[in-house]
C-alpha positions in Angstrom: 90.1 112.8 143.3 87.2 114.8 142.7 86.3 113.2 139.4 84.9 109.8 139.0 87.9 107.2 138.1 90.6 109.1 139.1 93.3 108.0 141.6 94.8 110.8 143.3 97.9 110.5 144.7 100.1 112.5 147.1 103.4 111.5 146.2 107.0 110.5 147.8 108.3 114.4 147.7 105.4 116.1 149.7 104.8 116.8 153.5 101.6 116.4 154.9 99.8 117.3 157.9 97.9 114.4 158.9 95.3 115.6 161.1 94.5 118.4 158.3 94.5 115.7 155.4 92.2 113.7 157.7 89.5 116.5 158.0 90.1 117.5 154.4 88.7 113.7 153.0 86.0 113.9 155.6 84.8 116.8 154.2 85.6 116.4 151.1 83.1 112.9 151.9 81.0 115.0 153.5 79.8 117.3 150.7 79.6 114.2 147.8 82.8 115.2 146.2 85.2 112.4 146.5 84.3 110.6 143.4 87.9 109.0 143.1 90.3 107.6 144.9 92.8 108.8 147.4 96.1 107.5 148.1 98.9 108.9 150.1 102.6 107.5 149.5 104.3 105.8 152.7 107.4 107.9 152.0 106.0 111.3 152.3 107.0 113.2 155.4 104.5 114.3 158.2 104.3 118.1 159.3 104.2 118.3 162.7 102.1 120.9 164.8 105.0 121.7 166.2 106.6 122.5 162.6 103.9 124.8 162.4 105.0 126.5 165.6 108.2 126.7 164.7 107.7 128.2 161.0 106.4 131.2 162.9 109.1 131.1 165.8 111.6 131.6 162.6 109.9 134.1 160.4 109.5 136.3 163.9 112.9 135.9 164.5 114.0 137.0 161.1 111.6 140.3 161.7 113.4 141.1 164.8 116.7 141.0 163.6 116.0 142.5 160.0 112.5 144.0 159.4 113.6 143.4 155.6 114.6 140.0 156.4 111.1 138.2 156.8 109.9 135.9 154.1 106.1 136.1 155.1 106.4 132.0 154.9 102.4 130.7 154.9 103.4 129.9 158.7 101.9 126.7 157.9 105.0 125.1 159.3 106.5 123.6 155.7 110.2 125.1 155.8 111.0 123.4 158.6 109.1 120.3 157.7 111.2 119.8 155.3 114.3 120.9 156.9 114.1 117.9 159.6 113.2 115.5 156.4 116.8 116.4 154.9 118.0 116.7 158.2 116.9 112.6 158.9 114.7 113.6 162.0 111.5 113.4 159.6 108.3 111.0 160.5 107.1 109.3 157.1 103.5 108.7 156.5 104.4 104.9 156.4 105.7 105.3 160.1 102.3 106.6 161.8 101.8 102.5 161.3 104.5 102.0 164.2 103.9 103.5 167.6 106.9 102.6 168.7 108.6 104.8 165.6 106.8 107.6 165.9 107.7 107.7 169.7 111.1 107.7 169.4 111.7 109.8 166.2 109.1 112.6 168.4 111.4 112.3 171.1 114.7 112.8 168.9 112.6 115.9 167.6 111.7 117.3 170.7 115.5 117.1 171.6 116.6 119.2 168.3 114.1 121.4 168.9 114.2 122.4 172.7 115.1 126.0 171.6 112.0 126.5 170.5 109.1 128.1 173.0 105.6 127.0 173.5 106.2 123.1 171.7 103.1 121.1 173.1 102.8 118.0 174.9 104.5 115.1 173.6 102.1 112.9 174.8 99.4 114.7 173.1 101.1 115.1 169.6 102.2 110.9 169.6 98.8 110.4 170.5 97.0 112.0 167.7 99.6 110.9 165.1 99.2 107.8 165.8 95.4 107.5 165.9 94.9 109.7 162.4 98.0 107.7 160.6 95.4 104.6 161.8 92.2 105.9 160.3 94.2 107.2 157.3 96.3 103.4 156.5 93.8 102.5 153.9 95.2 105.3 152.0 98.9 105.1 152.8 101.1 102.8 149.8 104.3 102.6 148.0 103.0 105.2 145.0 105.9 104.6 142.5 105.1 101.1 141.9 101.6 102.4 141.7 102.4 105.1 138.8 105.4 102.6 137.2 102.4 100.0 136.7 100.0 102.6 135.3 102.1 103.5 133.0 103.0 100.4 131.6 99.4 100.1 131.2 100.0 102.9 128.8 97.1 104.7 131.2 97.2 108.5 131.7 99.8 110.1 134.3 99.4 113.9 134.9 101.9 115.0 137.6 100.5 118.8 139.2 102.8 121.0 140.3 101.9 123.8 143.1 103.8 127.0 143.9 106.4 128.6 140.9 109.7 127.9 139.4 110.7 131.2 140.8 110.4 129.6 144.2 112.6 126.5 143.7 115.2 126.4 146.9 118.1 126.5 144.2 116.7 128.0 141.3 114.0 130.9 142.7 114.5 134.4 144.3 116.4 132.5 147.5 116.0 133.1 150.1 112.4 134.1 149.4 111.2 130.4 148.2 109.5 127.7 149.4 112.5 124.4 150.9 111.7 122.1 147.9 111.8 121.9 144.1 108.2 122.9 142.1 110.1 122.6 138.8 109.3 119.8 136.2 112.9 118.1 137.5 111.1 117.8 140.7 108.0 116.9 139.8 109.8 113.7 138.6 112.5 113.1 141.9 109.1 113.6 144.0 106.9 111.2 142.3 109.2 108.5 141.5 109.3 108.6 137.7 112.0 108.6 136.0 112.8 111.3 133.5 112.4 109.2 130.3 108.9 108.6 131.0 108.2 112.5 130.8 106.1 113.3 127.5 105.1 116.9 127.4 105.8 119.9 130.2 102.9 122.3 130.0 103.7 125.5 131.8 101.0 127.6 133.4 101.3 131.2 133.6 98.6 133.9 133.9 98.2 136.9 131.4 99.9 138.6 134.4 102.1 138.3 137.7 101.4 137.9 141.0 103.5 137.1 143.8 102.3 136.0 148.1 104.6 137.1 150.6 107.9 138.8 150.6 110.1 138.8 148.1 111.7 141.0 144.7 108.6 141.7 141.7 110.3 143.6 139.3 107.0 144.5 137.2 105.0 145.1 140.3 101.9 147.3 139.8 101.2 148.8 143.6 99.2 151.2 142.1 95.7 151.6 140.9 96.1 149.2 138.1 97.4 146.4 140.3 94.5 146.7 142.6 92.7 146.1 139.8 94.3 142.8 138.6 93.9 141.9 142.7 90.0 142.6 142.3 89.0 141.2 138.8 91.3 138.4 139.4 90.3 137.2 142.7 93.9 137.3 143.9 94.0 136.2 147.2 96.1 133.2 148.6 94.5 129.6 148.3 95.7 128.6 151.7 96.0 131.6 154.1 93.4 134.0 152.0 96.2 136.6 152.1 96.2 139.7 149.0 98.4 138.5 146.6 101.1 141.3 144.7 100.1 141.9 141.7 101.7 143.1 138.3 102.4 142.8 134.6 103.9 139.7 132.9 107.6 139.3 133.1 109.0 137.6 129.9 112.5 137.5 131.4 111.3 135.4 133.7 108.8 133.1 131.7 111.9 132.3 129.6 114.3 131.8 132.1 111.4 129.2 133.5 110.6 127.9 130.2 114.4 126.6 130.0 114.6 125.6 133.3 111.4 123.5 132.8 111.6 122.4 129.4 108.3 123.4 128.7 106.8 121.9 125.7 103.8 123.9 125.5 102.4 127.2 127.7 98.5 127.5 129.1 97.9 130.8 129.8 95.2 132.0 132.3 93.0 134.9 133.2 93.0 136.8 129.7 89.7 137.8 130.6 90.9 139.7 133.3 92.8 142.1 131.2 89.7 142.5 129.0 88.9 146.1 128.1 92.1 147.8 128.4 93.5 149.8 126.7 96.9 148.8 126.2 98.5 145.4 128.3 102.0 145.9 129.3 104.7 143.1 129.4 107.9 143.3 130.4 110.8 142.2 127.7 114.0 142.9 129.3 115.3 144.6 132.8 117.7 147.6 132.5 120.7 147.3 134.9 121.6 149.7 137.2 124.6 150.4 135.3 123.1 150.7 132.3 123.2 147.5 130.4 120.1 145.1 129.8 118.9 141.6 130.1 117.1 139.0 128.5 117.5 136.1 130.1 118.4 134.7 133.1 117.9 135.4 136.6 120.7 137.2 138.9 121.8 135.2 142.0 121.2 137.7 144.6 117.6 138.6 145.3 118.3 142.0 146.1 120.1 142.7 142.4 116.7 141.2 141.2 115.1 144.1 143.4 117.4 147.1 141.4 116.6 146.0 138.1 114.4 148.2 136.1 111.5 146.7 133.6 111.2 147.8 130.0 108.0 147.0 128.6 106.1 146.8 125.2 102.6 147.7 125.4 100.6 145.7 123.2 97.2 146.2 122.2 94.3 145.8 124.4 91.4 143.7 123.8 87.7 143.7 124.5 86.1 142.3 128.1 84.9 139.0 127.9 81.3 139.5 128.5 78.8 135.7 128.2 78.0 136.5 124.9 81.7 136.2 123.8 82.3 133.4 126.1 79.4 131.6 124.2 81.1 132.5 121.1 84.1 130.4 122.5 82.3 127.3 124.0 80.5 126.8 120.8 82.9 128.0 118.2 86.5 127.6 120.3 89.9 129.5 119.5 88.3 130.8 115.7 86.4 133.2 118.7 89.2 134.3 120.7 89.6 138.2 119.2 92.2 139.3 117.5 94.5 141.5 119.8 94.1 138.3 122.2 95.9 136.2 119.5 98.6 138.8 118.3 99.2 138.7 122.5 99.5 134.7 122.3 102.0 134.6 119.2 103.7 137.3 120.8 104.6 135.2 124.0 105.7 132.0 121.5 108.0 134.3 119.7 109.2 135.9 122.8 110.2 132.4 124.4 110.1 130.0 121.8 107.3 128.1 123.3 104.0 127.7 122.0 101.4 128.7 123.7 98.6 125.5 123.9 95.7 126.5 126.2 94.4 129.9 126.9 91.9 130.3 130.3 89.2 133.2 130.0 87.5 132.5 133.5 87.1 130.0 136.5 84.8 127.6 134.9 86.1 124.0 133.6 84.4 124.9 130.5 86.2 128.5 129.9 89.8 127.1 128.6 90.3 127.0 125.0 92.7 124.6 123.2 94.1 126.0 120.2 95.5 122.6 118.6 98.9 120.7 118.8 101.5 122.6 120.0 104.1 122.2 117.1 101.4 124.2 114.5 102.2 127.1 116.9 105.8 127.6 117.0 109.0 126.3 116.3 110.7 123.3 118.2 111.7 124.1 120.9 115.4 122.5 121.0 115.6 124.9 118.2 115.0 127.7 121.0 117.6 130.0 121.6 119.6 131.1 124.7 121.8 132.9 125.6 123.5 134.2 128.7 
């Protein structure tokens, strides 16, 4: 929505705070930056304030009972947003429409929810649901019909997940995930398209892992090196501004998110950040605690995740990527990337049978590097192998 005939759309699988969205367009209005359109789908599910106030209600209630029990959740009230959505007590965008809905799914709410302290007025929180969802109706729609049209219209359908695979409420480190499904399979049950519309899956992983909130990171760096990735890399939450845990790239579980995804090609970001070191680890297997060794997969309890030990290969360092390099790039593209920076690249396609498409060397739109079709970089991948 920032860029000029674009149509960006919030689809069926989100929540959404109204009053937040609301102040986000107007600023967004504001500044001169909403150059394309905004549209919110009917079916998406409000988050309440007093989801919000119970998110943290929860998450101190875990820390009393278990210190080692707390998720560090964003508090931002989405867990149990999207608990009452599968529970049937949700709100839907489309409902702020009808006072008389919202009234009586609030009350139903209020009733499941007396437990919780400090709820505020219900009075207030209809009231201000039901003026936003009236000022935001020009934006609210049935999306899938939307998308289904443009893509008979053979237009252009990019589908942008947030969070990780590794925090999918079935497939991430459980219970330290997020309560829906940021996984390509999702990206298509929350948007309303059907699978055999899907062309390519491009997964995006940095040179390096980081990780917000609680929660086993088997290569993390708590030393000096990872507060270096922190500060280079600007690693801070995008919502809450929080430090984010930082460490080295984990292949075991790129591959294990590469099959889960079916990622057709990888983009890889923030090489430049690893510029001028010596040597750049990467994890290629765990060691067991009883000895044996893994490639692939991902164990079902977090806290076996936590015992594992990461082996690494140390691959060779390349140079910083000072402006006159990065000009290098913009003018002459992947021909300039240096060498150690490829062998790193081919190393990741032969170490998850995915080739690597797109490589990021700073914030700018202009410092991203395409490096051709996917195919010319590695073999297909239902050739890819796996095994248990």
């Amino acid at each position: 929505m920032l860029r000029h005939q674009v149509v960006g759309i919030s689809g069926p699988g989100m929540v959404l705070q109204p009053m937040k969205l609301e102040e986000e367009i107007r600023e967004l209005e504001r500044r001169g930056l909403l150059r394309g359109e905004v549209v919110i789908s009917d079916r998406a599910h409000v988050l309440l304030p007093i989801h919000e106030i119970e998110d943290a209600w929860q998450d101190d209630l875990r820390a009393g009972k278990n210190p080692a029990a707390q998720l560090g959740t964003t508090r931002r009230g989405i867990g149990p947003a999207y608990e009452d959505r599968y529970g049937r007590w949700g709100i839907r965008m489309g409902d702020l429409s009808r006072p008389a809905v919202v009234r009586e799914r609030l009350e139903l709410l209020y009733a499941v929810k007396a437990h919780v302290p400090n709820l505020p007025p219900i009075d207030q929180v209809a009231a201000d649901l039901i003026e936003t969802g009236a000022r935001l109706a020009p934006h609210v729609r049935s999306t899938e019909t939307l998308l289904w049209d443009a893509i008979a219209r053979g237009e252009s359908v990019l589908l942008e997940g947030a969070q990780s695979t590794l925090l999918d409420i079935d497939f991430g480190t459980y219970p330290y995930v997020t309560s829906s499904h940021p996984t390509s399979a999702g990206a298509m049950v929350g948007s309303g398209i059907p699978p055999t519309d899907l062309d390519t899956v491009v997964g995006v992983a940095k040179a390096y892992c980081t990780r917000v909130g609680a929660g086993p990171f088997p290569t993390e760096d708590s030393g000096e090196k990872g507060e270096f990735l922190r500060r280079v890399g600007g690693e801070r939450g995008a919502t809450t501004g929080r430090a984010r845990r930082t460490g080295w790239l984990d292949l075991v579980l790129l591959r294990y998110a590469a099959r889960l995804n079916g990622f057709t090609s990888l983009a890889i970001t923030k090489v430049d950040v690893l510029g001028g070191m010596e040597s750049v680890p990467v994890c290629v297997q765990y060691l067991l605690p009883d000895g044996t060794t893994v490639r692939n997969g991902l164990p079902l309890d977090a806290g076996d995740l936590a015992k594992v030990q990461p082996v690494y290969e140390h691959l060779e360092g390349w140079p910083p990527f000072h402006e006159r390099l990065k000009e290098r790039l913009r003018r002459e593209g992947a021909n300039a990337l240096p060498a150690p920076v490829r062998r790193f690249l081919e190393f990741l396609t032969q170490e998850t049978g995915v080739p690597v498409e797109y490589v990021g060397y700073g914030p700018a739109r202009d410092e991203t590097v395409w490096l051709g079709p996917p195919m010319a970089l590695g073999r297909p991948r239902s050739l890819t192998p796996w095994s248990g």
